[in-house]
N, CA, C and O atoms as CSV, one atom per row, in Angstrom:
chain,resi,resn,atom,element,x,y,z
A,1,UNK,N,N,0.854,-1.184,0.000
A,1,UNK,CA,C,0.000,0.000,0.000
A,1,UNK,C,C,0.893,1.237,0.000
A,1,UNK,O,O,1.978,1.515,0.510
A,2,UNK,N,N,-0.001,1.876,-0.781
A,2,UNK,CA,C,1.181,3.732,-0.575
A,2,UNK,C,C,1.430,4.237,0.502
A,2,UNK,O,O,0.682,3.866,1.407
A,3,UNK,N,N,2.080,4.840,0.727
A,3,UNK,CA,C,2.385,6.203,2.175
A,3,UNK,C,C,1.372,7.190,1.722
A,3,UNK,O,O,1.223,7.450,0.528
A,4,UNK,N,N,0.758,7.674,2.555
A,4,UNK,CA,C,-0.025,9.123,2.031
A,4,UNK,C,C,0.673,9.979,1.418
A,4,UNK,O,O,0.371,10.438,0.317
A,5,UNK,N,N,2.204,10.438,2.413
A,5,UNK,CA,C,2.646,11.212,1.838
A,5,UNK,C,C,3.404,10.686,0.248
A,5,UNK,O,O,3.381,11.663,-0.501
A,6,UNK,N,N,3.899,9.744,-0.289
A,6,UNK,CA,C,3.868,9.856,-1.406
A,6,UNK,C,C,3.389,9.475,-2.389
A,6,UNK,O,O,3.945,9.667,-3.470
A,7,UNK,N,N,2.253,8.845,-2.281
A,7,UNK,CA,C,0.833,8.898,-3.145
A,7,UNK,C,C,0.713,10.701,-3.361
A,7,UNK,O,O,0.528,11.042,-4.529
A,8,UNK,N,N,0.801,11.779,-2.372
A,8,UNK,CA,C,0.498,12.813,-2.739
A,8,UNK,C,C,1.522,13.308,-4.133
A,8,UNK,O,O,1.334,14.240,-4.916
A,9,UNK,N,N,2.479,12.450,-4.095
A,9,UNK,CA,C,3.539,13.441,-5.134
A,9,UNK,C,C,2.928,12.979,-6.200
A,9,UNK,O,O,3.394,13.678,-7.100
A,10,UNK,N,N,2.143,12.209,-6.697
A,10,UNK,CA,C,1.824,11.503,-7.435
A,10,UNK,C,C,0.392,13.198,-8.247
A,10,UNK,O,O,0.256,13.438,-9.446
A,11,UNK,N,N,-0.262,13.871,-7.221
A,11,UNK,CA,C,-1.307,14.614,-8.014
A,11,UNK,C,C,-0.267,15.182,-9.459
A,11,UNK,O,O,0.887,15.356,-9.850
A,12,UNK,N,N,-1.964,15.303,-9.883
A,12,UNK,CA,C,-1.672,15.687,-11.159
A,12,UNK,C,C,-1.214,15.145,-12.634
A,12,UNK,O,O,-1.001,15.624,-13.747
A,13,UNK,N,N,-1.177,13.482,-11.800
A,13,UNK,CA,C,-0.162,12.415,-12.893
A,13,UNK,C,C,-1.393,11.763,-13.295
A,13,UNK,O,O,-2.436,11.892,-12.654
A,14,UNK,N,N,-1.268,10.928,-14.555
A,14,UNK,CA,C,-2.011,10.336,-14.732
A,14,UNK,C,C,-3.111,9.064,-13.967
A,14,UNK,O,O,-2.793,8.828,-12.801
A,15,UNK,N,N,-3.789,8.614,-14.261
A,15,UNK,CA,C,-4.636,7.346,-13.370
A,15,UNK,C,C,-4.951,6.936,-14.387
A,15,UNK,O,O,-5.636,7.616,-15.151
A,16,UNK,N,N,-4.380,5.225,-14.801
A,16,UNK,CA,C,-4.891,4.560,-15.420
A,16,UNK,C,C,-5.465,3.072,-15.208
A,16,UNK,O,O,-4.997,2.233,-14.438
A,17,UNK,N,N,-6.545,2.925,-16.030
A,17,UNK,CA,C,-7.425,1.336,-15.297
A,17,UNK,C,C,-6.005,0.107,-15.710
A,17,UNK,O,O,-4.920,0.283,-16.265
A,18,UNK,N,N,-6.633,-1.051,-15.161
A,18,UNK,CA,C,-6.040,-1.942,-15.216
A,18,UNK,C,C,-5.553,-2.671,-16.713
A,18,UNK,O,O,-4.896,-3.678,-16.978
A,19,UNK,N,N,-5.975,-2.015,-17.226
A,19,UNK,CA,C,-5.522,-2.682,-19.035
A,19,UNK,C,C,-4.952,-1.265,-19.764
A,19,UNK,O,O,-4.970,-1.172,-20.991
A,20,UNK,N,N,-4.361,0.010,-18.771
A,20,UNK,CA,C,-3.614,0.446,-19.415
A,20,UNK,C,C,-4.595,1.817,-19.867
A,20,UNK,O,O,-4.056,2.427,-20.790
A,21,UNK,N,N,-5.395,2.194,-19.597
A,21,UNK,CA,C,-6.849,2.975,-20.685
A,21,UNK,C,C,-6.415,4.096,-19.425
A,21,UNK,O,O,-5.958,3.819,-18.316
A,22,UNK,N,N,-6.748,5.551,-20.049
A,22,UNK,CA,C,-6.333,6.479,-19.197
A,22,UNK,C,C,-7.718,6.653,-18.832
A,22,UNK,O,O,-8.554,6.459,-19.714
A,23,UNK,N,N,-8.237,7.106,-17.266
A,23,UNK,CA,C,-9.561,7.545,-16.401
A,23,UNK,C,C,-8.898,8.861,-16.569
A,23,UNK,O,O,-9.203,9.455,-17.603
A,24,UNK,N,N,-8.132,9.391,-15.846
A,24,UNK,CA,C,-8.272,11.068,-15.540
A,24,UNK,C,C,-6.805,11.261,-15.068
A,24,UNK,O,O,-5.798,10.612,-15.350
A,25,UNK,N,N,-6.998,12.463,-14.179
A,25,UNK,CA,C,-5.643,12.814,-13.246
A,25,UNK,C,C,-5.869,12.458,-11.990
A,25,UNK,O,O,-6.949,12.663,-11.437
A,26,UNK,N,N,-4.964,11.947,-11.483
A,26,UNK,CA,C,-4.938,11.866,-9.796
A,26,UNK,C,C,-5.603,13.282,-9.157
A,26,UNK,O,O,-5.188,14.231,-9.822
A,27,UNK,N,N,-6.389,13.664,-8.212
A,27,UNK,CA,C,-7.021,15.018,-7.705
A,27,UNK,C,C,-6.298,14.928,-6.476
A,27,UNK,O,O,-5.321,15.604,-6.154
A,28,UNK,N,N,-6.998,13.828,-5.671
A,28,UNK,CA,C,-6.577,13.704,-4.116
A,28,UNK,C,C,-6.647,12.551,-3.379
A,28,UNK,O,O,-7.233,11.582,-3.861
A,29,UNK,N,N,-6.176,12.494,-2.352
A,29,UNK,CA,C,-5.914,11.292,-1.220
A,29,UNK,C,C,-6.611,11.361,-0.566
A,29,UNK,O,O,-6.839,12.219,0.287
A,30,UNK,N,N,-7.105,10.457,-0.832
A,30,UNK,CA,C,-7.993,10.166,1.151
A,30,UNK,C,C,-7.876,9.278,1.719
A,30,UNK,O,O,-8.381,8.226,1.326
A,31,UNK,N,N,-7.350,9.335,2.567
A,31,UNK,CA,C,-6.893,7.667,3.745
A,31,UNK,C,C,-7.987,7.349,4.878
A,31,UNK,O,O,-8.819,8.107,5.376
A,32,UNK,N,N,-7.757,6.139,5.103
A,32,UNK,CA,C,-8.919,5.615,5.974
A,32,UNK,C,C,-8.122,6.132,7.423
A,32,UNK,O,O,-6.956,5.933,7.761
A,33,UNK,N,N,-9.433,7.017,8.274
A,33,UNK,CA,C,-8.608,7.511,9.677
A,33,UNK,C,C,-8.532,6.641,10.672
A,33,UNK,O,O,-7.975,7.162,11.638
A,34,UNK,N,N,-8.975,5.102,10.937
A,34,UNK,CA,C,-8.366,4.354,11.420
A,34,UNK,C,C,-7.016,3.980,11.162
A,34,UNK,O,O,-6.265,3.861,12.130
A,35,UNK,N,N,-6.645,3.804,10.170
A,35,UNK,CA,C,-5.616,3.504,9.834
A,35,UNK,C,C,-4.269,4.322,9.374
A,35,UNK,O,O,-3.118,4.193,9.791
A,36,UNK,N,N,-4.673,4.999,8.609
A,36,UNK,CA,C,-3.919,6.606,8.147
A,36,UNK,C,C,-3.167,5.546,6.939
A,36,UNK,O,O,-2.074,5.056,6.654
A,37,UNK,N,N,-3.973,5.570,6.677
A,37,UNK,CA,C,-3.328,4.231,5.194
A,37,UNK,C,C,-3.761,5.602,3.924
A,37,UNK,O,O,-4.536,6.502,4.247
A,38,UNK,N,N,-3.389,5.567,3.110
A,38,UNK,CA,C,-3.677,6.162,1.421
A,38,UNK,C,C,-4.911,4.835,1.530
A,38,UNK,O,O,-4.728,3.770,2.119
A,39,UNK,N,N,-6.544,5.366,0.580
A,39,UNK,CA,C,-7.283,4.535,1.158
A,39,UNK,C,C,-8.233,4.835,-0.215
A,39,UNK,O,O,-9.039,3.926,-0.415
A,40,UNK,N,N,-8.275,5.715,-0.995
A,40,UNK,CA,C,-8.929,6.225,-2.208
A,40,UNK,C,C,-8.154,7.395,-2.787
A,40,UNK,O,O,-7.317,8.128,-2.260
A,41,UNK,N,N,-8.583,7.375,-3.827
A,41,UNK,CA,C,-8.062,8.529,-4.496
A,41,UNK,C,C,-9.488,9.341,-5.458
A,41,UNK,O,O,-10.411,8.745,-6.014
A,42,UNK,N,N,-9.273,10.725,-5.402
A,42,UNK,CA,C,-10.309,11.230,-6.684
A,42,UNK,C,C,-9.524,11.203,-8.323
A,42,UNK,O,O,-8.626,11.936,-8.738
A,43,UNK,N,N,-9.839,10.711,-8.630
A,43,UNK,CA,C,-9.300,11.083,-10.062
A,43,UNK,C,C,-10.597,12.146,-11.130
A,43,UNK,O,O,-11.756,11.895,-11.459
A,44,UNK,N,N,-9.649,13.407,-11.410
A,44,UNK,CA,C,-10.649,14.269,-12.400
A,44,UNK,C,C,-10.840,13.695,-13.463
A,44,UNK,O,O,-9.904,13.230,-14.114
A,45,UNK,N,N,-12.295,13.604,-13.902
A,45,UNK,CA,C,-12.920,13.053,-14.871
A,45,UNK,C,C,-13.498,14.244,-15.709
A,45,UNK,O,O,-13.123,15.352,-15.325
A,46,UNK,N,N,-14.425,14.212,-16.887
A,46,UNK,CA,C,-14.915,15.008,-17.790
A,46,UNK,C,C,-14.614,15.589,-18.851
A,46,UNK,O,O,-13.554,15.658,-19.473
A,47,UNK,N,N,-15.746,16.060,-19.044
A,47,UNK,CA,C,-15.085,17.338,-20.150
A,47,UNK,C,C,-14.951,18.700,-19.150
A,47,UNK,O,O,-15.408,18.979,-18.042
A,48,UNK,N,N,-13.925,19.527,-20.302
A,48,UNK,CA,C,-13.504,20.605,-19.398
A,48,UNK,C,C,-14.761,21.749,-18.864
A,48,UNK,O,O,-14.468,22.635,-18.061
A,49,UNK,N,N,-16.230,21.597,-19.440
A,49,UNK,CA,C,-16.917,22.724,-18.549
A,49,UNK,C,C,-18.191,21.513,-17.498
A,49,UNK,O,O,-19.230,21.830,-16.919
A,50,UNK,N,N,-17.580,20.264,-17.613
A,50,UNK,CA,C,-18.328,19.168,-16.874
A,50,UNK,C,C,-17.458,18.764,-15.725
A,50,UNK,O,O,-18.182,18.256,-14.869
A,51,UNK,N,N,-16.195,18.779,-15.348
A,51,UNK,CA,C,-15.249,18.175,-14.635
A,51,UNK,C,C,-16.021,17.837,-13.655
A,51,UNK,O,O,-16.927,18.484,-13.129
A,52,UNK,N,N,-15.458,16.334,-13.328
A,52,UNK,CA,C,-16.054,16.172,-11.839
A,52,UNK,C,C,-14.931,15.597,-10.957
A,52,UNK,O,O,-13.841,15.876,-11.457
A,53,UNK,N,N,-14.784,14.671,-9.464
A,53,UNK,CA,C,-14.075,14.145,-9.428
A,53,UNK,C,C,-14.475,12.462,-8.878
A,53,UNK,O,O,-15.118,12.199,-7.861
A,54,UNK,N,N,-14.118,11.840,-9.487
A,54,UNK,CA,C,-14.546,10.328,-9.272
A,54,UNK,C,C,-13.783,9.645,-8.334
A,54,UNK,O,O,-12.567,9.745,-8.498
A,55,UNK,N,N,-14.154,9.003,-7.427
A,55,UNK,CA,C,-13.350,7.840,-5.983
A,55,UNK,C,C,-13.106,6.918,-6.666
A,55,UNK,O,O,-14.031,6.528,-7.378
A,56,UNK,N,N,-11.768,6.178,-6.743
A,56,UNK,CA,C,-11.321,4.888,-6.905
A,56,UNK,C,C,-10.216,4.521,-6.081
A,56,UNK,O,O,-9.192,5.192,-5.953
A,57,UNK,N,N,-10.551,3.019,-5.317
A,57,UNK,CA,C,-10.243,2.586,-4.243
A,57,UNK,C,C,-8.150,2.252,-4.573
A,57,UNK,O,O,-7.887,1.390,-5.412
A,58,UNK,N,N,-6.954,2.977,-3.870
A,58,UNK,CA,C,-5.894,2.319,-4.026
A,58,UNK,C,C,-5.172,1.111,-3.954
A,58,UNK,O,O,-3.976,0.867,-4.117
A,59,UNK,N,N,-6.356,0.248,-3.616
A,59,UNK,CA,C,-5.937,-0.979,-2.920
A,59,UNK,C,C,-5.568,-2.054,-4.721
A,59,UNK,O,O,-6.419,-2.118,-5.608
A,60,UNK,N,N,-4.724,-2.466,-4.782
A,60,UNK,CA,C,-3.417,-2.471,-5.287
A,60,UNK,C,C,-3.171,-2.222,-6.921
A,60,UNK,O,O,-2.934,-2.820,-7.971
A,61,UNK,N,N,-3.386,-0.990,-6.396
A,61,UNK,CA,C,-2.707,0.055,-7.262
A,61,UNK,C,C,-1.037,0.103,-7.031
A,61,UNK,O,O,-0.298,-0.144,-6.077
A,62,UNK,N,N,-0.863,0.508,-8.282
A,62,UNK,CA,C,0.993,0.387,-8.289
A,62,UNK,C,C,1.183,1.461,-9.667
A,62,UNK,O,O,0.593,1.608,-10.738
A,63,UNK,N,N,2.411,2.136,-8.946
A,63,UNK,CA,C,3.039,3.146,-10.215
A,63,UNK,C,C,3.784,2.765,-10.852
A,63,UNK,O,O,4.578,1.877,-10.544
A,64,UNK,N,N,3.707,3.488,-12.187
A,64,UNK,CA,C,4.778,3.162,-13.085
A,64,UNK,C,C,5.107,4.669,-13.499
A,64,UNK,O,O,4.487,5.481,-12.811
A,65,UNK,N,N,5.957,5.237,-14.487
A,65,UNK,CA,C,6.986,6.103,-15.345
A,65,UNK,C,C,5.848,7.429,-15.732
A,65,UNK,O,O,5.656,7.879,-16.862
A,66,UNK,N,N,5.216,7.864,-14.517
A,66,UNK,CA,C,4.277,9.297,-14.545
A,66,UNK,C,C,2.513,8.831,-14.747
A,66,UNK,O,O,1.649,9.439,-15.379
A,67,UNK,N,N,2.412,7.760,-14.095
A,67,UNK,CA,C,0.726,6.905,-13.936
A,67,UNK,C,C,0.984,6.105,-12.438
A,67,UNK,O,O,1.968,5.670,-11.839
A,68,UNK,N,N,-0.356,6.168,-12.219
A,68,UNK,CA,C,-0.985,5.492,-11.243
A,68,UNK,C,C,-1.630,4.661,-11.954
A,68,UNK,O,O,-2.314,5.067,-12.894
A,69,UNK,N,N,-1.527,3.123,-11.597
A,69,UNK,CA,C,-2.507,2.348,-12.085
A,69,UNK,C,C,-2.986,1.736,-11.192
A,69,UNK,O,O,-2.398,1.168,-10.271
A,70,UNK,N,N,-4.634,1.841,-11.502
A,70,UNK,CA,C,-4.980,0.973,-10.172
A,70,UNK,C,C,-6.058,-0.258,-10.840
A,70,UNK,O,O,-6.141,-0.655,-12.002
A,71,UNK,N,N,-6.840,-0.680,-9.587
A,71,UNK,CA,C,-7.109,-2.274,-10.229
A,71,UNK,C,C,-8.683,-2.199,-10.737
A,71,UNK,O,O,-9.356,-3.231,-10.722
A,72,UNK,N,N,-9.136,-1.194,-11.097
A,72,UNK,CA,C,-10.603,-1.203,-11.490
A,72,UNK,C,C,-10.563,-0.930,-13.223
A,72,UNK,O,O,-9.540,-0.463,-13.726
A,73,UNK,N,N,-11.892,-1.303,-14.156
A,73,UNK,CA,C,-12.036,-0.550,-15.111
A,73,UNK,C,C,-12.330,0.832,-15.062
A,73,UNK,O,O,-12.722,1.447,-14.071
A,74,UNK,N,N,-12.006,1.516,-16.779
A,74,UNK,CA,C,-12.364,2.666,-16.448
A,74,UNK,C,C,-13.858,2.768,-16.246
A,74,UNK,O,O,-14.355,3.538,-15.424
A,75,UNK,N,N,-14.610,1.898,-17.088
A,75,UNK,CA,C,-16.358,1.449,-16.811
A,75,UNK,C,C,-16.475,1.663,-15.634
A,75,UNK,O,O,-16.756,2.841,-15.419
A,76,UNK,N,N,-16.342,0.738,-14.296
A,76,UNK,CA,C,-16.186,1.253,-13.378
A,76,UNK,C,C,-15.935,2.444,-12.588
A,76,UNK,O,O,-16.318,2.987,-11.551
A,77,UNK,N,N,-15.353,2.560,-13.271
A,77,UNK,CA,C,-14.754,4.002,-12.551
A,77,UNK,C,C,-15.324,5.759,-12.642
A,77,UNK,O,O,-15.197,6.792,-11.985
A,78,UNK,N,N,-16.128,5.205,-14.128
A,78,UNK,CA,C,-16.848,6.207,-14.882
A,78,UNK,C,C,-18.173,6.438,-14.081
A,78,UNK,O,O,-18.893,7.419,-14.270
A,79,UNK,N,N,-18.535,5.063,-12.813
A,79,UNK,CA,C,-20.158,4.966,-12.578
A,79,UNK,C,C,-20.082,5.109,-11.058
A,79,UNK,O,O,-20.931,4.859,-10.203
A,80,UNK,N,N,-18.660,5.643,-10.938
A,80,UNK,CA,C,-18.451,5.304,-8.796
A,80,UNK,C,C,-18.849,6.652,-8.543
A,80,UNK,O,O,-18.553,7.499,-9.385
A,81,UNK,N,N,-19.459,6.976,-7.538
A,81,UNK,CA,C,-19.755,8.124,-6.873
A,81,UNK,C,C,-18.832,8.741,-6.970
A,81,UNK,O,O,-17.683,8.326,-6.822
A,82,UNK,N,N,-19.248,10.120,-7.305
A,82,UNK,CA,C,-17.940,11.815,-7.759
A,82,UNK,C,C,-18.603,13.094,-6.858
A,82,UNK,O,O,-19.678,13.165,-6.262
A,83,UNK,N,N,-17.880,13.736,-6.961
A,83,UNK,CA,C,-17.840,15.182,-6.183
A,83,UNK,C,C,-17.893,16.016,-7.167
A,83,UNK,O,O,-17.811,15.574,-8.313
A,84,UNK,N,N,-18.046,17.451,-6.923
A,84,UNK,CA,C,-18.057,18.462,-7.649
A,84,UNK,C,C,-16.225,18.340,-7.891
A,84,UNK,O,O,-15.637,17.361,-7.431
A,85,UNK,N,N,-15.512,19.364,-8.598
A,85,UNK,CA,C,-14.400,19.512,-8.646
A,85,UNK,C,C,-14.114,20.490,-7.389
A,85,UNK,O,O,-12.931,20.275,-7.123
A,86,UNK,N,N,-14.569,21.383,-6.555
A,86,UNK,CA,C,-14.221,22.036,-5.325
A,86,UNK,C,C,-15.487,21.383,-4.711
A,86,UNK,O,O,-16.333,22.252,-4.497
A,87,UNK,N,N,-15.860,20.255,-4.389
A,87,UNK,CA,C,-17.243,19.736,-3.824
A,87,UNK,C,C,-16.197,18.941,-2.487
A,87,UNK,O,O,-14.968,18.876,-2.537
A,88,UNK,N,N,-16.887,18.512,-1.593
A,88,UNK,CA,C,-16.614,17.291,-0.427
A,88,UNK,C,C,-17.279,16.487,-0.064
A,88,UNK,O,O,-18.437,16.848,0.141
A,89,UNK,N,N,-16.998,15.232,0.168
A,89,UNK,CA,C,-17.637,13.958,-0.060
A,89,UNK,C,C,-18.598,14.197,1.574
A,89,UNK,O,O,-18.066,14.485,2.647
A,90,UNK,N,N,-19.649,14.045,1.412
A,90,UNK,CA,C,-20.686,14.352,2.921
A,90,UNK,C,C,-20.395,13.142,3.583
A,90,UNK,O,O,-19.988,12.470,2.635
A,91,UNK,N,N,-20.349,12.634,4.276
A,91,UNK,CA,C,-20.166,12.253,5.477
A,91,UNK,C,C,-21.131,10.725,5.332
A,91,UNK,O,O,-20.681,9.599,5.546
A,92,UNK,N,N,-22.496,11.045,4.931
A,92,UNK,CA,C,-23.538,10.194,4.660
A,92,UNK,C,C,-23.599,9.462,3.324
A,92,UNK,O,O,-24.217,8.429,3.068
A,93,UNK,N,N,-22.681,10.354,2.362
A,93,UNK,CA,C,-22.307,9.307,1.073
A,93,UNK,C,C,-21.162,8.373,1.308
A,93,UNK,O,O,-21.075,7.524,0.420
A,94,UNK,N,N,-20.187,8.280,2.326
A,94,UNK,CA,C,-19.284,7.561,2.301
A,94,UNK,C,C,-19.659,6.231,2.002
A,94,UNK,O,O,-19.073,5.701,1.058
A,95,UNK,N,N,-20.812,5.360,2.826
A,95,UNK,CA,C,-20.903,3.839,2.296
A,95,UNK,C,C,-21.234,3.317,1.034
A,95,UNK,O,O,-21.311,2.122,0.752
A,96,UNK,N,N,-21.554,4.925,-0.218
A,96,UNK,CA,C,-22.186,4.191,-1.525
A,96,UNK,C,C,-21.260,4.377,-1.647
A,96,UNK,O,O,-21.190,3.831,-2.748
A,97,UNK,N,N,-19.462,5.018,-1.339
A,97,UNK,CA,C,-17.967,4.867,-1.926
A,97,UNK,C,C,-17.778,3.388,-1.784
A,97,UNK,O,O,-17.711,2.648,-2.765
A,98,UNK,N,N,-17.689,2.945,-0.476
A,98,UNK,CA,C,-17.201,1.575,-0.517
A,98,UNK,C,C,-18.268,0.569,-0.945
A,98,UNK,O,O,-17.775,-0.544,-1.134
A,99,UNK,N,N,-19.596,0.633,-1.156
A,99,UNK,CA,C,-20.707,-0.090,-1.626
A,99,UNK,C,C,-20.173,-0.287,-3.401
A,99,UNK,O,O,-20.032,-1.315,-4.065
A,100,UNK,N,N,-20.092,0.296,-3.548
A,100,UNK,CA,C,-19.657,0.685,-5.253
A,100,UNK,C,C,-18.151,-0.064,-5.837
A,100,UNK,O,O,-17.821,-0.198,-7.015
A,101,UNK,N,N,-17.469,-0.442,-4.739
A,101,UNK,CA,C,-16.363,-1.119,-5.070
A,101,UNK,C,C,-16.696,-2.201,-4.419
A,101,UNK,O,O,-15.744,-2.927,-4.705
A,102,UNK,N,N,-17.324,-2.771,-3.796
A,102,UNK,CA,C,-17.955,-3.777,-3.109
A,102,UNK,C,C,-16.439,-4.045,-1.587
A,102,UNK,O,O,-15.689,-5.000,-1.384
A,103,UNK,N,N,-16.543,-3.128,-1.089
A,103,UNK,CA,C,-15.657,-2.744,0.231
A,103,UNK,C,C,-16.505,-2.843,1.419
A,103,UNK,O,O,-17.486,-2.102,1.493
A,104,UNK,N,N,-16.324,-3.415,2.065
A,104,UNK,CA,C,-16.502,-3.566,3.414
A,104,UNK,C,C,-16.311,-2.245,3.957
A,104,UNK,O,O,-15.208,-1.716,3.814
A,105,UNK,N,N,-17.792,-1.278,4.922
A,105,UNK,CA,C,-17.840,0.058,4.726
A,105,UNK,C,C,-17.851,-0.252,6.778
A,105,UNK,O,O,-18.647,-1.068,7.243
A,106,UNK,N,N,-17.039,0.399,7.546
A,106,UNK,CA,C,-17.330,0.613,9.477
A,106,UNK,C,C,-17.271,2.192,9.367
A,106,UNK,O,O,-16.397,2.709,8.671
A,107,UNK,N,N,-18.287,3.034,10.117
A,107,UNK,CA,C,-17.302,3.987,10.342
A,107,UNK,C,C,-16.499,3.695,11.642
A,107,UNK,O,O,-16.412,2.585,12.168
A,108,UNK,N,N,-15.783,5.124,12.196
A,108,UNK,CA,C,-15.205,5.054,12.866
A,108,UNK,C,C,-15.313,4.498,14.750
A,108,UNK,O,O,-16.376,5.086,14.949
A,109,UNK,N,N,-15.106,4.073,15.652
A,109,UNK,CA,C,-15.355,3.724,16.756
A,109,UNK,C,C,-16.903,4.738,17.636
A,109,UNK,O,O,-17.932,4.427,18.236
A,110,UNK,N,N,-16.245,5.952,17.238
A,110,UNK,CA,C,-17.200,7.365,17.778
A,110,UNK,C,C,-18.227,7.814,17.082
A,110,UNK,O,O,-18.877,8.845,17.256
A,111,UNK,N,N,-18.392,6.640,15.947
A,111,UNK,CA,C,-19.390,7.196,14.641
A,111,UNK,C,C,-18.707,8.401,13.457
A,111,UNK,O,O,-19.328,9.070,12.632
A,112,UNK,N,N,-17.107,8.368,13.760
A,112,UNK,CA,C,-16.973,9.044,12.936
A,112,UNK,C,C,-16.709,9.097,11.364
A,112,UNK,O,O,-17.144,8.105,10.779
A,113,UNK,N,N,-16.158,9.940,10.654
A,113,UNK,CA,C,-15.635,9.709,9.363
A,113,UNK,C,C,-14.638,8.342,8.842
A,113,UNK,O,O,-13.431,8.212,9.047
A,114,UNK,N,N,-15.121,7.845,8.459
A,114,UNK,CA,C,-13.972,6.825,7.842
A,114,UNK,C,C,-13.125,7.303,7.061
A,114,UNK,O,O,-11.985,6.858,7.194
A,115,UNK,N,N,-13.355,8.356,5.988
A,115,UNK,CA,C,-12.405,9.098,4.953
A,115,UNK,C,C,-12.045,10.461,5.821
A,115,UNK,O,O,-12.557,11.097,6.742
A,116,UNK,N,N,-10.833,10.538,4.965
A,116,UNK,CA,C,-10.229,11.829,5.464
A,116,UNK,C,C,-9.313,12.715,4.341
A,116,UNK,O,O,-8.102,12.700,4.560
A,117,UNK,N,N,-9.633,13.246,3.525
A,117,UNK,CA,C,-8.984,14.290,2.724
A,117,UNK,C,C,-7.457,14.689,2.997
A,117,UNK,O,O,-7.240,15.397,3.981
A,118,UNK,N,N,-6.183,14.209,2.045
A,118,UNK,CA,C,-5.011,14.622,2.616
A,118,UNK,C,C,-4.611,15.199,1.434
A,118,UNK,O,O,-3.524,15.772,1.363
């Protein structure tokens, strides 16, 4: 699994599905706050006056020579719950993130956030 911190060096690089097909750009990190693991990523999707940003799960994802590749289609990836491009994921959409990759969704001990924006 990534480090948060350098999954972050990674914004701005490409994200591509598992057969190589480009989804978007890396946007942002979000790690699970139990763990402080790198835990999703947004990758920007659209056209340029549609942009949105789409969740796809890092779990084993691996880089190569200026891409992120991770293990979903882009099909997939095109239909997972997105954010505005300055939007934030509410609190109450988090389980259709992990429902949608078929992830095992807890929140936190206190009822809190499972995701956390880094």
């Amino acid at each position: 699994m990534f480090e948060a911190g350098d999954i972050r060096e990674w914004r701005g690089h490409d994200v591509v599905d598992r057969d190589g097909h480009k989804i978007g750009a890396l946007e942002s990190v979000y790690v699970d706050t139990v763990t402080d693991q790198a835990f999703f990523a947004t990758v920007t999707m659209g056209l340029p006056t549609r942009r949105r940003l789409a969740f796809v799960p890092l779990l084993g994802a691996t880089v190569g020579p200026g891409y992120v590749k991770v293990a979903h289609t882009k099909d997939v990836v095109k239909k997972a719950p997105a954010i505005d491009t300055d939007g934030e994921l509410p609190a109450a959409e988090e389980p259709a993130v992990f429902a949608h990759y078929e992830l095992d969704y807890a929140p936190g001990g206190g009822g809190e956030r499972r995701l956390a924006r880094r």
